[in-house]
C-alpha positions as CSV (number, residue, x, y, z in Angstrom):
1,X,87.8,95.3,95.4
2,X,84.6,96.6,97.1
3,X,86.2,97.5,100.4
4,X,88.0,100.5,101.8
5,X,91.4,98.6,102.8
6,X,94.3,100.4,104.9
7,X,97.6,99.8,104.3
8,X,100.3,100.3,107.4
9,X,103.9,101.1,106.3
10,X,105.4,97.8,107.7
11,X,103.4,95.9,105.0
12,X,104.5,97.8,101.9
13,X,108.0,96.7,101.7
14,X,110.4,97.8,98.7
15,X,111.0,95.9,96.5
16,X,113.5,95.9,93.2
17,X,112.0,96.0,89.7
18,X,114.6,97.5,87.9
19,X,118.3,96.9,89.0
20,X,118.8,100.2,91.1
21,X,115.2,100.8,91.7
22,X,112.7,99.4,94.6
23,X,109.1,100.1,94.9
24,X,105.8,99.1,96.5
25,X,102.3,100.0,94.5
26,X,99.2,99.7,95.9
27,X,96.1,99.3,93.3
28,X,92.7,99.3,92.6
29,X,90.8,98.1,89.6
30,X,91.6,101.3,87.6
31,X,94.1,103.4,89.9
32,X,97.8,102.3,91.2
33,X,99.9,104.4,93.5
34,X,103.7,103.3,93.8
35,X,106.3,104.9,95.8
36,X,109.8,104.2,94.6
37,X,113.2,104.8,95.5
38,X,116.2,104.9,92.6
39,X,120.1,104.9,93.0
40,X,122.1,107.1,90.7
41,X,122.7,106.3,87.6
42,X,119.1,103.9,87.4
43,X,116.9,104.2,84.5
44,X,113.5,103.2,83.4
45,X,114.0,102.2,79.8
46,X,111.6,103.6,76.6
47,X,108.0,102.2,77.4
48,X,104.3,103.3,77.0
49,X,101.3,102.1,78.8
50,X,97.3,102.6,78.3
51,X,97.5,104.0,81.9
52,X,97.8,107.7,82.6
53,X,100.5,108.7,84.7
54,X,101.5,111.0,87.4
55,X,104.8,111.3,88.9
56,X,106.3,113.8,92.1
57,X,109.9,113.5,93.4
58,X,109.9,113.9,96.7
59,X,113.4,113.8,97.6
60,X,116.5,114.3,95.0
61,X,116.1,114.7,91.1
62,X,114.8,112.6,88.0
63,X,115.1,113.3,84.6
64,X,112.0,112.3,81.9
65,X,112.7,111.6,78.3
66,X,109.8,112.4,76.1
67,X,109.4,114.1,72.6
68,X,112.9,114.2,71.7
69,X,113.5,116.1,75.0
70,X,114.6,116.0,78.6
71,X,113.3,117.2,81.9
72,X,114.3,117.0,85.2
73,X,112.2,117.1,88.1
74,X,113.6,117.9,91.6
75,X,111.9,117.6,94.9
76,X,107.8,119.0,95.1
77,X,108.2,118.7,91.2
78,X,105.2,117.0,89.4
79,X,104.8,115.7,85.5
80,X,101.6,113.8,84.1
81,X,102.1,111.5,80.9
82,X,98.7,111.2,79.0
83,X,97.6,107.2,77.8
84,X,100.4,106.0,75.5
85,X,102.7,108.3,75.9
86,X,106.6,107.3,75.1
87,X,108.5,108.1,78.1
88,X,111.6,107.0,80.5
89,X,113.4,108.3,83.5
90,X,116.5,107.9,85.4
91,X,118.4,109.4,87.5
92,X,121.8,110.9,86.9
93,X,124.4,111.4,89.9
94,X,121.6,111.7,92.6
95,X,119.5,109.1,93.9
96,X,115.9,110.0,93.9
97,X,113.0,109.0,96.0
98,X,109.3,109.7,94.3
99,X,105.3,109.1,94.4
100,X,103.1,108.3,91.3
101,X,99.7,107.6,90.5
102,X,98.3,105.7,87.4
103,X,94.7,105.5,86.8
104,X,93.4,103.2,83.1
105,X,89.9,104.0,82.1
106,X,89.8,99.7,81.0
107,X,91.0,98.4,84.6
108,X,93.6,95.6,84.6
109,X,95.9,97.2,87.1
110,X,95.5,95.1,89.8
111,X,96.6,92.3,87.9
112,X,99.9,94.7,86.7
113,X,99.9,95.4,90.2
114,X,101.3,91.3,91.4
115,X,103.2,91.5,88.2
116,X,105.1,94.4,89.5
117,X,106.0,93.3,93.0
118,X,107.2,90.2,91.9
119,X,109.5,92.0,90.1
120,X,108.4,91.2,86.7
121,X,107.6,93.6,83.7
122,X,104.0,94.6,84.0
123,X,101.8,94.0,81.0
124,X,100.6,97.7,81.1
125,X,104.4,98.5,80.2
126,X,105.2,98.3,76.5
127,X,108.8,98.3,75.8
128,X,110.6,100.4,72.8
129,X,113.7,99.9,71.1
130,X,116.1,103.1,72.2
């Protein structure tokens, strides 16, 4: 994409990827930014990805497995996941509404982008056995 492109609000549309969860991402060769919207009670399973991540909640509260540990975020709350990092999130009782950014120094994401929004596991996402 050589072109600065604008996207207005009536074209991103949500859309559900997991059951519980809708999204829109907008991407570039090497950067994606998603905004997504999760019921209670949703979670992301165990994955990695070459791409590194970063995450804010903007509204409600999302907890991040990692490392044998878990943290949840609440709203203004930021966490960034280096390349091939083993993560997931969900939600407990609150829904949670959230921004994140993932930028891969080999490209691809556009093509993880169409995967994505119709509502298929992307390739960048690795599943792990929980």
């Amino acid at each position: 994409m050589n072109k600065i492109k604008v996207y207005p609000k009536h074209e991103l549309p949500l859309r559900s990827n997991v059951p519980g969860a809708k999204m829109w991402a907008v991407g570039l060769e090497k950067a994606m930014l998603t905004y997504f919207e999760m019921e209670p009670n949703t979670k992301f399973p165990e994955h990695s990805h070459e791409a590194e991540q970063i995450t804010m909640v903007l509204d409600g509260e999302l907890t991040f497995a990692y490392e044998e540990k878990e943290i949840t975020l609440k709203s203004g709350d930021v966490i960034s996941i280096p390349s091939n990092a083993v993560h997931s999130a969900f939600t407990g009782s609150k829904p949670c509404k959230g921004s994140g950014c993932m930028v891969s120094r080999k490209g691809g994401l556009q093509r993880a982008l169409i995967i994505i929004l119709s509502c298929s596991l992307p390739p960048f996402l690795h599943a792990h056995d929980d």
